[in-house]
C-alpha positions in Angstrom: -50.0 -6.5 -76.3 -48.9 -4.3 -73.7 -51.2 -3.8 -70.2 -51.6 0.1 -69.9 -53.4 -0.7 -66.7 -52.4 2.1 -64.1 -53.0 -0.1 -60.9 -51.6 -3.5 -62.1 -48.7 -1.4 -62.3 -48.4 0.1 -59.4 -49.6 -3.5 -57.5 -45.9 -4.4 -59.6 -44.0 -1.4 -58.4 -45.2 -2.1 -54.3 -44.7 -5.8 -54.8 -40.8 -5.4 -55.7 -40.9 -2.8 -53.2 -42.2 -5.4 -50.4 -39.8 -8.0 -52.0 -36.8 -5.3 -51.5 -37.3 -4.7 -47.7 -37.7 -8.0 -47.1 -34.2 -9.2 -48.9 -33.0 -6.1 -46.6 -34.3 -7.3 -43.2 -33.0 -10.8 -44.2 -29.5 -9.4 -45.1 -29.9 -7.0 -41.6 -30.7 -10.5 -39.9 -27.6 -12.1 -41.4 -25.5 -9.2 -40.7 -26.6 -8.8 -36.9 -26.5 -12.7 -36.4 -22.8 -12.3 -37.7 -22.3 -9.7 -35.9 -23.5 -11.3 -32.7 -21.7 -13.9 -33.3 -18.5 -11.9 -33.6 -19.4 -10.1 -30.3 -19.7 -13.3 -28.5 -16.1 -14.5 -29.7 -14.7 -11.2 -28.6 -16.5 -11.3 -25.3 -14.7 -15.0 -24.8 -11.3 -14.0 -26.1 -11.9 -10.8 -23.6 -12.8 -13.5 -20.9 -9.7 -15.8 -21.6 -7.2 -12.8 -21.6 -8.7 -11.6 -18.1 -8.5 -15.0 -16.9 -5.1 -15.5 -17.2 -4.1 -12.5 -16.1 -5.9 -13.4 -13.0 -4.7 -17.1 -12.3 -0.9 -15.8 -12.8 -0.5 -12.9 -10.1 2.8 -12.7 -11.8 1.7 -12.3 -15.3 4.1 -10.1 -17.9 1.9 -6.7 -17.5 3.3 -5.8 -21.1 1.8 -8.9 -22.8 -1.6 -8.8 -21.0 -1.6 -5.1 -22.0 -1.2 -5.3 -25.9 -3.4 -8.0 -25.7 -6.3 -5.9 -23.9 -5.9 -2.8 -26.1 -7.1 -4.9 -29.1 -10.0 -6.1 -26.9 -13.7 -5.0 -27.5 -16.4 -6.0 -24.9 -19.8 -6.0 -27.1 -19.4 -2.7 -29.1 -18.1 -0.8 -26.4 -14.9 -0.3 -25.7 -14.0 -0.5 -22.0 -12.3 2.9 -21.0 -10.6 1.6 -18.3 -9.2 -1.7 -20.2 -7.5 0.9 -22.3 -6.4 2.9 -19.6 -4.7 -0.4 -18.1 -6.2 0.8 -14.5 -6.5 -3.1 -13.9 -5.3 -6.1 -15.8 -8.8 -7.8 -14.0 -12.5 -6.6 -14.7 -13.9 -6.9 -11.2 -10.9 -4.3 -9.7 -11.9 -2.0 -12.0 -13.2 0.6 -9.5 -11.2 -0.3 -6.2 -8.9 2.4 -5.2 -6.3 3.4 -2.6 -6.8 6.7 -1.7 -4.4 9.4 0.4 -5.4 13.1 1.2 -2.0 14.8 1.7 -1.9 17.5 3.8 0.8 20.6 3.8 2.2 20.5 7.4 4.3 23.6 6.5 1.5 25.7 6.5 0.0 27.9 9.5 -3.2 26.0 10.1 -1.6 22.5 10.1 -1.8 22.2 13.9 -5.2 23.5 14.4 -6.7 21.4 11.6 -5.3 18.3 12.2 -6.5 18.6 15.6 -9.9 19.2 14.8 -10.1 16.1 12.4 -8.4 14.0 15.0 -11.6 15.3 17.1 -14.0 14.4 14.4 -12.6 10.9 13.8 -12.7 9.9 17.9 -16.6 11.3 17.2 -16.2 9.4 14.1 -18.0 11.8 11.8 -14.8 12.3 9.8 -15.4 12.0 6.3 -13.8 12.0 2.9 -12.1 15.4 2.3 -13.6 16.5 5.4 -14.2 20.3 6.1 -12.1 20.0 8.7 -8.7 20.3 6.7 -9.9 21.9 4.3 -7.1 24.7 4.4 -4.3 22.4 4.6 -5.4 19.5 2.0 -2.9 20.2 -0.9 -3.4 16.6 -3.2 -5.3 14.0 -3.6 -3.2 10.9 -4.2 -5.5 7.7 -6.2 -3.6 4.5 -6.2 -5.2 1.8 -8.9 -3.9 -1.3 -7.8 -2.1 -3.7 -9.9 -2.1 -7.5 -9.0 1.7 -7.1 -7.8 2.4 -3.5 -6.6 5.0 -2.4 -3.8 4.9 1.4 -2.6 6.1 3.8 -0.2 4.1 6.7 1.6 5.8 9.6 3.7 3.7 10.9 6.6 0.5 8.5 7.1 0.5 9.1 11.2 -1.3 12.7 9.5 -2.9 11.6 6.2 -5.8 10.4 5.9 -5.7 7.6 4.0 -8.8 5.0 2.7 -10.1 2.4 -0.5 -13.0 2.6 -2.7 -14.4 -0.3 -4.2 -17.4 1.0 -5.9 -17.5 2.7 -9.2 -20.6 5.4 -8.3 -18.7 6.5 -5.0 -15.2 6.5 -7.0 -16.7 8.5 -9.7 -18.6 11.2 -7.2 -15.2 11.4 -4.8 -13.3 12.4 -8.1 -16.0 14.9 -8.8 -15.5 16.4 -5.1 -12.1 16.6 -5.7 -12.8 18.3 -9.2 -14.8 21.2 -7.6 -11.5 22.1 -5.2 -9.9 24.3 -7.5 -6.8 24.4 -5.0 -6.5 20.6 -5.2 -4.3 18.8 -7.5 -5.4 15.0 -8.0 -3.2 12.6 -9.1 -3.6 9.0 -10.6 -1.3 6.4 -10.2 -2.0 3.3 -13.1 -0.9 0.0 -12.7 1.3 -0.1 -16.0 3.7 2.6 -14.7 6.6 3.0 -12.6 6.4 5.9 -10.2 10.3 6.3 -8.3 10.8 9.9 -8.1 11.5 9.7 -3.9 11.0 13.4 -3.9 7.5 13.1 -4.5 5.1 11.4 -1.5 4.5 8.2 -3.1 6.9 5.9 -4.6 5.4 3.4 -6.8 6.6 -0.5 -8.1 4.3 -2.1 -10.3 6.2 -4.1 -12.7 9.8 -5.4 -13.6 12.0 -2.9 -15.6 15.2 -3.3 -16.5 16.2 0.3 -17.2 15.9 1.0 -13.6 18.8 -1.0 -12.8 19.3 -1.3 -8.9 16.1 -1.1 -7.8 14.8 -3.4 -10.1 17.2 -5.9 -9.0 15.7 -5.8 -5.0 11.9 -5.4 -6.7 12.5 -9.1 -8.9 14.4 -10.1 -5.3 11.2 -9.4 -3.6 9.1 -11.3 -6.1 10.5 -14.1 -6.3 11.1 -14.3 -2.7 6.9 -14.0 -2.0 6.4 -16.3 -5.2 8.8 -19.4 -3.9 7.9 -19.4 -0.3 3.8 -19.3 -1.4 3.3 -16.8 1.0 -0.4 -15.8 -0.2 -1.2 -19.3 0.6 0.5 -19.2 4.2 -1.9 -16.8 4.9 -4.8 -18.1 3.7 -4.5 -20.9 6.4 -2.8 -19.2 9.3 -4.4 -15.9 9.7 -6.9 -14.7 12.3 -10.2 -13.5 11.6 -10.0 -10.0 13.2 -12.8 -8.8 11.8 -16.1 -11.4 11.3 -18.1 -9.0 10.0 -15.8 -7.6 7.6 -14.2 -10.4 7.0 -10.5 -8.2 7.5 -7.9 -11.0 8.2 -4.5 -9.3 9.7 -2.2 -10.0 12.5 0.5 -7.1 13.5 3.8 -7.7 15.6 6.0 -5.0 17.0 7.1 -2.6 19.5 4.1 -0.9 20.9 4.4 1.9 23.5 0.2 1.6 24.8 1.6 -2.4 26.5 2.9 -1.2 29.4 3.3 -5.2 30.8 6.0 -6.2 28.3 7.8 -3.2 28.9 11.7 -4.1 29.9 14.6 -2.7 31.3 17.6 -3.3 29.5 20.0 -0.5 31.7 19.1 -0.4 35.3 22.5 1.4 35.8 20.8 3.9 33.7 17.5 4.7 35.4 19.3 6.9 38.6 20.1 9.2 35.5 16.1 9.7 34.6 14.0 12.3 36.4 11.3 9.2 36.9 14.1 7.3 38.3 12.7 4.4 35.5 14.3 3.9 32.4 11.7 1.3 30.3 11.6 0.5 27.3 9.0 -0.7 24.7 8.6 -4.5 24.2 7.1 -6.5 21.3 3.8 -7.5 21.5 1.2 -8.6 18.5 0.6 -11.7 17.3 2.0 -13.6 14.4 1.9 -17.2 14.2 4.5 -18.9 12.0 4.7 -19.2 9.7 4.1 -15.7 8.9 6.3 -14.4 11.0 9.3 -15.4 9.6 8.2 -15.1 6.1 6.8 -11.4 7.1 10.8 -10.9 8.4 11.9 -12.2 5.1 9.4 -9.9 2.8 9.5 -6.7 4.9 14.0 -7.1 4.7 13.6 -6.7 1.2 11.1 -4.2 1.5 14.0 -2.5 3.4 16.6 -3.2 0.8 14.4 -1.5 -2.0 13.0 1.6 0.4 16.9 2.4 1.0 17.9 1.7 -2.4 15.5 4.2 -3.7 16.2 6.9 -0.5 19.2 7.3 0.5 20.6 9.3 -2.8 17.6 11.9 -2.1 17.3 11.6 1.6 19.0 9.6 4.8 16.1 7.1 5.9 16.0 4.7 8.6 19.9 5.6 9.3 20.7 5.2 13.0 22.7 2.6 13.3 22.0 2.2 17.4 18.1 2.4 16.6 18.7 -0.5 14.5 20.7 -2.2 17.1 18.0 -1.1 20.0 15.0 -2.1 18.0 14.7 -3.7 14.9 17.1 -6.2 15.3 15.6 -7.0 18.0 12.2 -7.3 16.3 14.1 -9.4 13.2 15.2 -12.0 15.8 11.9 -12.2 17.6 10.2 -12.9 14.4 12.5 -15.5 13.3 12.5 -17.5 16.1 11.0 -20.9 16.5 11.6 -21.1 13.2 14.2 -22.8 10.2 14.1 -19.5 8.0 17.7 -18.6 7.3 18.1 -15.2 5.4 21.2 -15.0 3.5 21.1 -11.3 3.0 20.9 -10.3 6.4 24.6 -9.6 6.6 24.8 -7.2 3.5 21.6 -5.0 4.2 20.4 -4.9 7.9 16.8 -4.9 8.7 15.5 -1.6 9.7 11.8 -1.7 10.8 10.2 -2.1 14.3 6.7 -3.2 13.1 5.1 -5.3 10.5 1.4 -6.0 9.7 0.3 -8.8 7.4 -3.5 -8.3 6.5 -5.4 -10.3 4.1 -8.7 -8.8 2.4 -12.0 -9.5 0.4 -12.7 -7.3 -2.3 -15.4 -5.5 -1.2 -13.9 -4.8 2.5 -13.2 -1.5 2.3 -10.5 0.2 4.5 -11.8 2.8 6.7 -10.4 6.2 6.6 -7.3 6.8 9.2 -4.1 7.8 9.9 -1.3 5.6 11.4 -0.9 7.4 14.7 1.5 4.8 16.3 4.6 6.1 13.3 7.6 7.6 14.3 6.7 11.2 12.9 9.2 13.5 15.1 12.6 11.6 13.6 13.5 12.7 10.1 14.0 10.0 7.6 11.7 7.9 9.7 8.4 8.6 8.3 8.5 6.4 5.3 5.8 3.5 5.7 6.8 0.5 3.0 3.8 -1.6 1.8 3.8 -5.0 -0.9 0.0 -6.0 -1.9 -0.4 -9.1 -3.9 -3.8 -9.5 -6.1 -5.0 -13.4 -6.5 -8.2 -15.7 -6.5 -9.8 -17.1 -3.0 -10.6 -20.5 -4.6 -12.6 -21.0 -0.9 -14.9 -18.3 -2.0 -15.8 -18.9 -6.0 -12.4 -17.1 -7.0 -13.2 -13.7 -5.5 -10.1 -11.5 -5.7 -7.7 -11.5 -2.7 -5.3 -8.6 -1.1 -2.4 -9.7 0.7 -0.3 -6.9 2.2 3.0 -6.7 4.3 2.9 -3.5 5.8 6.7 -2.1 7.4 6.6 0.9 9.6 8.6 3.2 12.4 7.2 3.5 15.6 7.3 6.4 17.6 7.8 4.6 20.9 11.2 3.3 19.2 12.1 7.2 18.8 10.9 8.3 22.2 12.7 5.4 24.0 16.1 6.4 22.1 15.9 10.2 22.9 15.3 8.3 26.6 18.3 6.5 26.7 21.0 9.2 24.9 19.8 11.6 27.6 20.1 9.4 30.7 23.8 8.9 29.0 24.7 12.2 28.4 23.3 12.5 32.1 26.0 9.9 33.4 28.5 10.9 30.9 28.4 14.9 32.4 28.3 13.2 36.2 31.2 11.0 35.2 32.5 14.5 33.8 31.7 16.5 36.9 32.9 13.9 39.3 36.6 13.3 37.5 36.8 17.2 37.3 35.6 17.4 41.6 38.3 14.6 42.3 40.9 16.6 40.1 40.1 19.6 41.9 40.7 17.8 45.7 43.6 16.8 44.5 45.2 19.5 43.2 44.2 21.4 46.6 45.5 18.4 48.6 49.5 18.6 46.5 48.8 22.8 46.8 48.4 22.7 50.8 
């Protein structure tokens, strides 16, 4: 007999309704614990890939980069994974930053004054109003765990790091809203080494570039062997407490007037002063750093000319070299067993070096390096090798450790010194051989 009853019917229809959602949020249940289950996987594969990368500063970039393409943290996918900004999650947002400014134009001089003025007030500030007419680019560095790059002209650009994403973000957007700024970002799976352009840029091993990447893998392998990261780990001074900026500089420096020298005392009846001094090292490096620095920042050298001297002559007087930074390359060898067998083919060319070790979160205040040579052409080429690894003293928190090579304008200053006290002997020898020609000539004559 069949039940016409309307509501036993429609008590049928709700209760396969009720049965329906409820075989729907099971399946949803299933689904979503699958899927968090799959998230969880891909957050530990994402985990082991970044860990690697991290415990290997040396790591194929390549491999670690095909492998984090493919990664996806939770259901996002990390822009800046993909962008290969970093190969570690925590460097993410940590940037080198220079503000270049055109020194060809009119209101170079006056600017740069001004923001000199503003910095001793310190009030200076990113992009500061202050050179506002002269700031032509914006250079942002991302930095890759083993990076080696080149800058023209830091005694007058303002250079700086950014370690937080928010302040990274908003600077970019500054940048954004000076429509006669050009901003340019350097990522850490290219090759920049165009030396026409102000930054020259190693970041990785490539073949194709023949020469230089011979002195690059040199370089490497020299810093890797020696275990240079964790020299300085237990030699360097704390400079900075508060910061916790470890770095120790040696060089010639023209503000130590007490280990000033005078190699030419012959010399110094040809100088309006009557003194002819010159610069002497001072700094501290304790070895051995010192003569691993030597080592690292000859290489440097080999790779900075290498990539130079077809575009522009750099570091080329050959007396400099002899005056100064051989001088300095003995000095930081000394005391020491380091033998350098390449000395002999490519000379050492730099008259300071600065070895700084660094916390993530210490940011580098905004300056310029006033001490450069910036008057000699060729000479205004600083050379800089950062290397990216764990502090195991402090629960694996990334570590910088930088060998910074540089000119120095008391080096220049103190050759133009000596070639004009020469020239000055050179025309009295001159004018007195001429004088003695003369009396004689008169003597024979009469």
């Amino acid at each position: 007999m069949t039940d016409n009853n309307p509501l036993k019917k429609e008590n049928k229809k709700c209760k396969t309704k009720s049965e329906n959602i409820c075989q729907d949020i099971d399946r949803a249940k299933k689904s979503r614990k699958f899927k968090m289950n799959d998230d969880n996987q891909l957050r530990k594969n994402h985990q082991d890939i970044l860990s690697d990368s991290a415990t290997n500063p040396f790591i194929n970039k390549s491999n670690s980069r095909c492998a984090l393409r493919n990664v996806r943290y939770g259901r996002v996918t990390s822009k800046f994974l993909l962008d290969q900004r970093m190969s570690n999650k925590v460097l993410g947002y940590h940037a080198l930053v220079f503000e270049e400014l055109d020194k060809s134009s009119s209101f170079f001089k006056q600017s740069f004054q001004l923001w000199r003025r503003r910095f001793k007030e310190k009030c200076v500030q990113k992009l500061d109003p202050s050179c506002e007419e002269v700031i032509q680019a914006v250079h942002i560095v991302y930095p890759s765990q083993f990076q080696i790059y080149f800058a023209k002209n830091l005694d007058c650009t303002p250079h700086y790091t950014i370690t937080n994403e928010n302040d990274l973000k908003a600077f970019i957007q500054l940048a954004q809203e000076r429509k006669h700024l050009t901003i340019h970002e350097y990522l850490p799976n290219k090759n920049y080494n165009d030396p026409s352009n102000f930054l020259v840029i190693f970041n990785f091993y490539n073949q194709q570039e023949e020469q230089a990447a011979k002195f690059f893998l040199n370089l490497k392998n020299f810093i890797e062997s020696t275990s240079f990261v964790k020299c300085c780990s237990q030699n360097l001074n704390t400079i900075c407490p508060t910061r916790k900026i470890k770095s120790e500089s040696r060089g010639f420096m023209e503000v130590d007037g007490s280990k000033w020298t005078r190699p030419y005392p012959f010399l110094s009846d040809f100088t309006d002063n009557k003194k002819l001094c010159k610069p002497g090292i001072s700094g501290k490096l304790s070895q051995p750093i010192k003569s691993l620095s030597a080592g690292i920042a000859h290489r440097l050298g080999q790779l900075m000319m290498c990539m130079y001297n077809d575009f522009m002559p750099v570091y080329h007087d050959v007396r400099r070299r002899y005056e100064c930074a051989s001088i300095l390359y003995n000095d930081l060898v000394a005391d020491s067993t380091f033998v350098d067998d390449e000395l002999s083919e490519n000379p050492f060319v730099f008259e300071g070096v600065t070895v700084i070790q660094t916390c993530l979160n210490d940011c580098l205040d905004i300056h310029v390096d006033t001490l450069n040579d910036h008057n000699t052409e060729g000479y205004n080429i600083t050379s800089v090798v950062c290397i990216w690894t764990h502090d195991t003293k402090k629960e694996g928190l990334p570590l910088r450790t930088g060998v910074v090579a540089y000119s120095r304008q008391s080096c220049a200053s103190w050759m133009n010194r000596l070639r004009r006290a020469e020239n000055t002997m050179q025309e009295g020898i001159s004018a007195y051989r001429k004088l003695k020609w003369v009396k004689k000539s008169l003597f024979i004559k009469y």
